[in-house]
C-alpha positions as CSV (number, residue, x, y, z in Angstrom):
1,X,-16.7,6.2,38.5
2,X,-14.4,4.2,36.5
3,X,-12.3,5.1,33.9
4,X,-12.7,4.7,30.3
5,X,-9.2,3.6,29.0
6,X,-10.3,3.4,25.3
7,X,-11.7,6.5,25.7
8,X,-8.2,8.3,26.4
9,X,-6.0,9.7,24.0
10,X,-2.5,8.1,24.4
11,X,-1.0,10.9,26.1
12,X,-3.4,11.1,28.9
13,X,-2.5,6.8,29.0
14,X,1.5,8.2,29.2
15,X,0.5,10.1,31.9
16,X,-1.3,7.5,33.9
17,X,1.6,5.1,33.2
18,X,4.1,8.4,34.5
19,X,1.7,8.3,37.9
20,X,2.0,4.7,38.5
21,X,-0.5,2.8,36.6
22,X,1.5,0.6,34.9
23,X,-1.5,-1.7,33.9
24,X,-2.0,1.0,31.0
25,X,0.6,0.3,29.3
26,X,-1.0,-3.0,27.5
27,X,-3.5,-0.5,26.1
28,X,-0.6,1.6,24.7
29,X,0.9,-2.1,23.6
30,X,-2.5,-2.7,21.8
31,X,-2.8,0.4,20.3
32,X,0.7,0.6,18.9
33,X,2.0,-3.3,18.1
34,X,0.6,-3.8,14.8
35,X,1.6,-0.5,13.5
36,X,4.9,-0.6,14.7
37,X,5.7,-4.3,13.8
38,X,4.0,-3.1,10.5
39,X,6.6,-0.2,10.3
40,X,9.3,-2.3,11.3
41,X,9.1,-5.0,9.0
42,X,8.6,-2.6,5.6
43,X,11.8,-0.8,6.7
44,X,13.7,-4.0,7.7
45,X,12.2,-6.4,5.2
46,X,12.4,-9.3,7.8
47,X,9.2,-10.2,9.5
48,X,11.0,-12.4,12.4
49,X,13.5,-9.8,12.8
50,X,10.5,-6.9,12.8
51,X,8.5,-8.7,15.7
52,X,11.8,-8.8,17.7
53,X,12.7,-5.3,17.3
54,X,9.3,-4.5,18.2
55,X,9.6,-6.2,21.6
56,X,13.1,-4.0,22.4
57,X,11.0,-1.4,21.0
58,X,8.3,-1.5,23.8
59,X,10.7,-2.2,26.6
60,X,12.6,0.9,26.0
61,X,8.7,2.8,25.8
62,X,7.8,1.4,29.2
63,X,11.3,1.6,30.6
64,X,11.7,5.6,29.4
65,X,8.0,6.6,29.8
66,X,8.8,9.1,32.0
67,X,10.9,11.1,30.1
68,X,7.5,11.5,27.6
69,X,6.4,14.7,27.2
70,X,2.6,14.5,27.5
71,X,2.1,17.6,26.3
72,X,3.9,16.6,22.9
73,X,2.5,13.9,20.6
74,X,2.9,10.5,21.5
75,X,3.3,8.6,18.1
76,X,6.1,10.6,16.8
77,X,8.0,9.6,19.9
78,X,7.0,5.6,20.0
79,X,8.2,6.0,15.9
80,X,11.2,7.8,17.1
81,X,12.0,4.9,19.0
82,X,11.2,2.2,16.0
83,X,13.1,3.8,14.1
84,X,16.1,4.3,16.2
85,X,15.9,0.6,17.0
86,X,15.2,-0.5,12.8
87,X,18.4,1.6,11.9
88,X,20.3,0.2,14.8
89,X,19.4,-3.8,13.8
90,X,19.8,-3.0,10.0
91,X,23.3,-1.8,10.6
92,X,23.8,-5.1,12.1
93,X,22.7,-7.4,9.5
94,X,22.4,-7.7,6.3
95,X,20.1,-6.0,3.3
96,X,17.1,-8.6,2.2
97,X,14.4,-8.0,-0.4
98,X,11.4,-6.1,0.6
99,X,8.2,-8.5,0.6
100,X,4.6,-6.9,0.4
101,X,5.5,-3.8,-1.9
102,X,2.4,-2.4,-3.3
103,X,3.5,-0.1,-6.3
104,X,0.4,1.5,-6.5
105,X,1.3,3.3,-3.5
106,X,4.2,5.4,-5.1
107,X,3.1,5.3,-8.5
108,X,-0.7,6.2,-8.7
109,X,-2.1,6.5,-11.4
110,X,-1.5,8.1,-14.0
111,X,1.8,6.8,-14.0
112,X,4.8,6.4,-16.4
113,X,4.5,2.6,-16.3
114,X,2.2,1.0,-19.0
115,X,-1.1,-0.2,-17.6
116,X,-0.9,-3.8,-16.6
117,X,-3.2,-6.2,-18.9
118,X,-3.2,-8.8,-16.4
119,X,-2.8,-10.2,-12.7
120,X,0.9,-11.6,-13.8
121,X,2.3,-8.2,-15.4
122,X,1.2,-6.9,-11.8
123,X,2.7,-9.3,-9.9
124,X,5.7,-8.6,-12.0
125,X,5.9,-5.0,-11.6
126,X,5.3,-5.3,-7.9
127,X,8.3,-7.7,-7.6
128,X,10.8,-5.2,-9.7
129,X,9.9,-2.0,-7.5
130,X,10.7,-4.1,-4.7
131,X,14.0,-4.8,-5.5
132,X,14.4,-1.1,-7.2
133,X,13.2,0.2,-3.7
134,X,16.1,-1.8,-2.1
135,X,18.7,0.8,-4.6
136,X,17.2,3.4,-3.2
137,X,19.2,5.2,-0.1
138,X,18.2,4.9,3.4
139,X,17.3,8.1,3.7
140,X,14.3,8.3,0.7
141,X,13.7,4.5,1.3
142,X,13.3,5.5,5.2
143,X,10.9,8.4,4.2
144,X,8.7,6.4,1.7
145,X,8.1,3.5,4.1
146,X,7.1,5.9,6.6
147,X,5.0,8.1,4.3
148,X,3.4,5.5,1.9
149,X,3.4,2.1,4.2
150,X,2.9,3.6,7.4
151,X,0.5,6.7,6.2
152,X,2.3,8.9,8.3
153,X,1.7,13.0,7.5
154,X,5.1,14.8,7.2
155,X,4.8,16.5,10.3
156,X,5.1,13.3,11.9
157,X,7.9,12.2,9.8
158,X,10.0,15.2,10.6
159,X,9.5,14.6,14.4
160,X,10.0,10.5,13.9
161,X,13.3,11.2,11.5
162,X,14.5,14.8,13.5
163,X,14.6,16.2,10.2
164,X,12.4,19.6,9.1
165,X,9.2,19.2,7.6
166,X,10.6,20.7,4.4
167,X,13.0,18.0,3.8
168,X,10.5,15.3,4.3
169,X,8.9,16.6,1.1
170,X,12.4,17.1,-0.8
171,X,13.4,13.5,0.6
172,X,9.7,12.3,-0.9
173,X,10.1,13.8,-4.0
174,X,13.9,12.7,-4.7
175,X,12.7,9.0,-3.4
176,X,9.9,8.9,-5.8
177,X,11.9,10.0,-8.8
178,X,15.1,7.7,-7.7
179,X,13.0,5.1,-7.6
180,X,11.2,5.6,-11.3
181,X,14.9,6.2,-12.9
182,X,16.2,3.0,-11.1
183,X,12.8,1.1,-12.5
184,X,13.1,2.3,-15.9
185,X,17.2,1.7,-15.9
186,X,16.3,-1.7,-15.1
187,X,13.2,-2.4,-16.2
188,X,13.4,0.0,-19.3
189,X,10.6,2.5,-19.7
Protein backbone atom coordinates (compact mmCIF):
# COMPACT_ATOMS: atom_id res chain seq x y z
CA UNK A 1 0.00 0.00 0.00
CA UNK A 2 1.30 3.39 -0.79
CA UNK A 3 2.00 6.02 1.34
CA UNK A 4 0.02 9.09 1.91
CA UNK A 5 2.63 11.93 2.08
CA UNK A 6 -0.02 14.71 2.71
CA UNK A 7 -1.26 12.69 5.24
CA UNK A 8 2.06 12.87 7.37
CA UNK A 9 2.84 15.26 9.88
CA UNK A 10 6.23 16.87 8.96
CA UNK A 11 8.16 15.07 11.41
CA UNK A 12 7.26 11.62 10.30
CA UNK A 13 8.44 13.47 6.48
CA UNK A 14 11.97 14.42 8.46
CA UNK A 15 12.20 11.02 9.24
CA UNK A 16 11.59 9.56 5.88
CA UNK A 17 14.00 12.25 4.45
CA UNK A 18 16.62 10.96 7.61
CA UNK A 19 16.00 7.17 6.00
CA UNK A 20 16.78 8.11 2.57
CA UNK A 21 13.76 9.35 0.87
CA UNK A 22 14.91 12.41 -0.32
CA UNK A 23 11.93 12.85 -2.71
CA UNK A 24 10.08 14.09 0.51
CA UNK A 25 11.68 16.86 0.99
CA UNK A 26 9.60 18.87 -1.90
CA UNK A 27 6.63 18.14 0.34
CA UNK A 28 8.45 19.77 3.35
CA UNK A 29 9.44 22.64 0.46
CA UNK A 30 5.66 23.02 -0.27
CA UNK A 31 4.53 22.98 3.00
CA UNK A 32 6.99 25.53 4.33
CA UNK A 33 8.02 28.13 1.26
CA UNK A 34 5.37 30.49 1.53
CA UNK A 35 5.49 30.79 5.20
CA UNK A 36 8.94 31.17 5.45
CA UNK A 37 9.47 33.61 2.40
CA UNK A 38 6.43 35.23 4.15
CA UNK A 39 8.44 35.38 7.46
CA UNK A 40 11.42 36.42 5.77
CA UNK A 41 10.35 39.21 3.93
CA UNK A 42 8.29 41.07 7.13
CA UNK A 43 11.51 40.70 9.03
CA UNK A 44 13.82 41.83 6.17
CA UNK A 45 11.54 44.18 4.41
CA UNK A 46 13.01 43.12 0.93
CA UNK A 47 10.97 40.73 -1.04
CA UNK A 48 14.01 39.83 -3.63
CA UNK A 49 16.23 39.56 -0.72
CA UNK A 50 13.42 37.31 1.26
CA UNK A 51 13.03 34.72 -1.62
CA UNK A 52 16.93 34.46 -1.68
CA UNK A 53 17.32 33.78 1.92
CA UNK A 54 14.68 31.43 1.64
CA UNK A 55 16.59 29.35 -0.90
CA UNK A 56 19.95 29.25 1.71
CA UNK A 57 17.27 28.56 4.04
CA UNK A 58 16.15 25.18 2.51
CA UNK A 59 19.60 24.05 1.53
CA UNK A 60 20.86 24.24 5.06
CA UNK A 61 17.20 22.11 6.05
CA UNK A 62 18.00 19.41 3.47
CA UNK A 63 21.73 19.59 4.04
CA UNK A 64 21.26 19.29 8.16
CA UNK A 65 18.15 17.08 8.19
CA UNK A 66 19.73 14.64 10.06
CA UNK A 67 20.60 16.40 12.94
CA UNK A 68 16.45 16.95 13.36
CA UNK A 69 15.00 15.71 16.23
CA UNK A 70 11.79 13.98 15.13
CA UNK A 71 10.64 13.69 18.24
CA UNK A 72 10.77 17.62 18.68
CA UNK A 73 8.66 19.97 16.56
CA UNK A 74 9.60 20.64 13.26
CA UNK A 75 8.60 24.31 12.56
CA UNK A 76 10.36 25.85 15.51
CA UNK A 77 13.51 24.36 13.95
CA UNK A 78 12.88 25.34 9.99
CA UNK A 79 12.09 29.12 11.92
CA UNK A 80 15.22 28.61 13.87
CA UNK A 81 16.92 28.40 10.73
CA UNK A 82 15.06 31.58 8.93
CA UNK A 83 15.74 33.35 11.36
CA UNK A 84 19.29 32.62 11.89
CA UNK A 85 19.71 33.15 8.16
CA UNK A 86 17.24 36.85 8.29
CA UNK A 87 19.60 38.09 11.17
CA UNK A 88 22.71 36.95 9.38
CA UNK A 89 21.66 38.92 5.79
CA UNK A 90 20.29 41.99 7.74
CA UNK A 91 23.56 42.47 9.43
CA UNK A 92 24.92 42.62 6.00
CA UNK A 93 22.87 45.17 4.35
CA UNK A 94 21.17 47.87 5.03
CA UNK A 95 17.73 48.79 7.07
CA UNK A 96 14.66 49.46 4.27
CA UNK A 97 11.03 50.31 5.09
CA UNK A 98 8.72 47.62 5.86
CA UNK A 99 6.05 47.24 2.99
CA UNK A 100 2.63 45.37 3.80
CA UNK A 101 2.23 46.57 7.56
CA UNK A 102 -1.23 45.98 8.68
CA UNK A 103 -1.81 48.11 11.87
CA UNK A 104 -4.67 46.45 12.78
CA UNK A 105 -2.68 43.55 13.78
CA UNK A 106 -0.91 45.31 16.82
CA UNK A 107 -3.40 47.82 17.51
CA UNK A 108 -6.92 46.11 17.63
CA UNK A 109 -9.46 47.71 18.43
CA UNK A 110 -10.16 49.59 20.84
CA UNK A 111 -7.15 51.41 20.27
CA UNK A 112 -5.48 54.74 21.31
CA UNK A 113 -5.53 55.97 17.61
CA UNK A 114 -8.71 57.82 16.42
CA UNK A 115 -10.95 55.81 14.29
CA UNK A 116 -10.14 56.33 10.59
CA UNK A 117 -13.04 58.22 8.62
CA UNK A 118 -11.76 57.08 5.43
CA UNK A 119 -9.64 54.59 3.08
CA UNK A 120 -6.85 57.52 2.93
CA UNK A 121 -6.49 58.14 6.81
CA UNK A 122 -5.94 54.30 6.72
CA UNK A 123 -3.62 54.12 4.23
CA UNK A 124 -1.87 56.80 6.20
CA UNK A 125 -1.76 55.29 9.42
CA UNK A 126 -0.63 52.05 7.96
CA UNK A 127 2.29 53.87 6.27
CA UNK A 128 3.54 55.74 9.74
CA UNK A 129 3.54 52.35 11.84
CA UNK A 130 5.58 51.11 9.24
CA UNK A 131 8.27 53.33 9.50
CA UNK A 132 7.60 53.58 13.53
CA UNK A 133 8.03 49.73 13.46
CA UNK A 134 11.49 50.20 11.75
CA UNK A 135 12.54 52.42 15.44
CA UNK A 136 11.62 49.68 17.10
CA UNK A 137 14.71 47.23 18.22
CA UNK A 138 15.44 44.05 16.73
CA UNK A 139 14.54 42.22 19.41
CA UNK A 140 10.52 43.48 19.87
CA UNK A 141 10.52 44.16 16.04
CA UNK A 142 11.82 40.29 15.65
CA UNK A 143 9.09 39.10 18.22
CA UNK A 144 6.09 41.06 16.62
CA UNK A 145 6.80 39.86 13.10
CA UNK A 146 6.88 36.51 14.35
CA UNK A 147 3.88 36.79 16.64
CA UNK A 148 1.47 39.12 14.67
CA UNK A 149 2.79 38.42 10.80
CA UNK A 150 3.65 34.95 11.08
CA UNK A 151 0.83 33.88 13.86
CA UNK A 152 3.23 32.03 15.62
CA UNK A 153 2.07 31.02 19.53
CA UNK A 154 4.89 31.99 22.08
CA UNK A 155 5.94 28.57 22.60
CA UNK A 156 7.14 28.53 19.22
CA UNK A 157 8.71 31.84 19.43
CA UNK A 158 10.82 30.90 22.44
CA UNK A 159 12.11 27.76 20.65
CA UNK A 160 12.53 29.84 17.05
CA UNK A 161 14.38 32.92 19.11
CA UNK A 162 16.11 30.43 22.09
CA UNK A 163 14.65 32.78 24.50
CA UNK A 164 11.94 31.54 27.50
CA UNK A 165 8.46 31.62 26.89
CA UNK A 166 8.23 34.41 29.55
CA UNK A 167 10.26 36.85 27.71
CA UNK A 168 8.35 36.38 24.54
CA UNK A 169 5.48 38.01 26.31
CA UNK A 170 7.66 40.77 28.09
CA UNK A 171 9.42 41.37 24.56
CA UNK A 172 5.53 41.52 23.09
CA UNK A 173 4.36 43.78 25.51
CA UNK A 174 7.53 46.33 25.53
CA UNK A 175 7.25 46.05 21.45
CA UNK A 176 3.71 46.94 21.49
CA UNK A 177 4.03 49.94 23.82
CA UNK A 178 7.48 51.07 22.06
CA UNK A 179 5.84 51.08 19.11
CA UNK A 180 2.56 53.35 20.36
CA UNK A 181 5.11 55.90 22.17
CA UNK A 182 7.23 56.10 18.93
CA UNK A 183 3.62 56.57 16.85
CA UNK A 184 2.32 59.12 19.06
CA UNK A 185 6.02 61.03 19.36
CA UNK A 186 5.78 61.20 15.76
CA UNK A 187 2.56 61.15 14.78
CA UNK A 188 1.18 62.97 18.01
CA UNK A 189 -1.58 61.25 19.90
Amino acid sequence: MELDIKKLTDEEIAFNIQKGQVEYFEELMERYQGKIVGYLNRLMRNQDDARDVSQDVFVKVFRNINSFDVSQRFSPWIYRIAHNEAVNNLKRRVREPLHFFDPELLFPHPVALEDPQSDVEKEEIKMALEKCLELVDEKYREVLVLRYFEDLDYKDISEILKIPVVTVGVRLNRGKNRLKKIYNEHYGQ
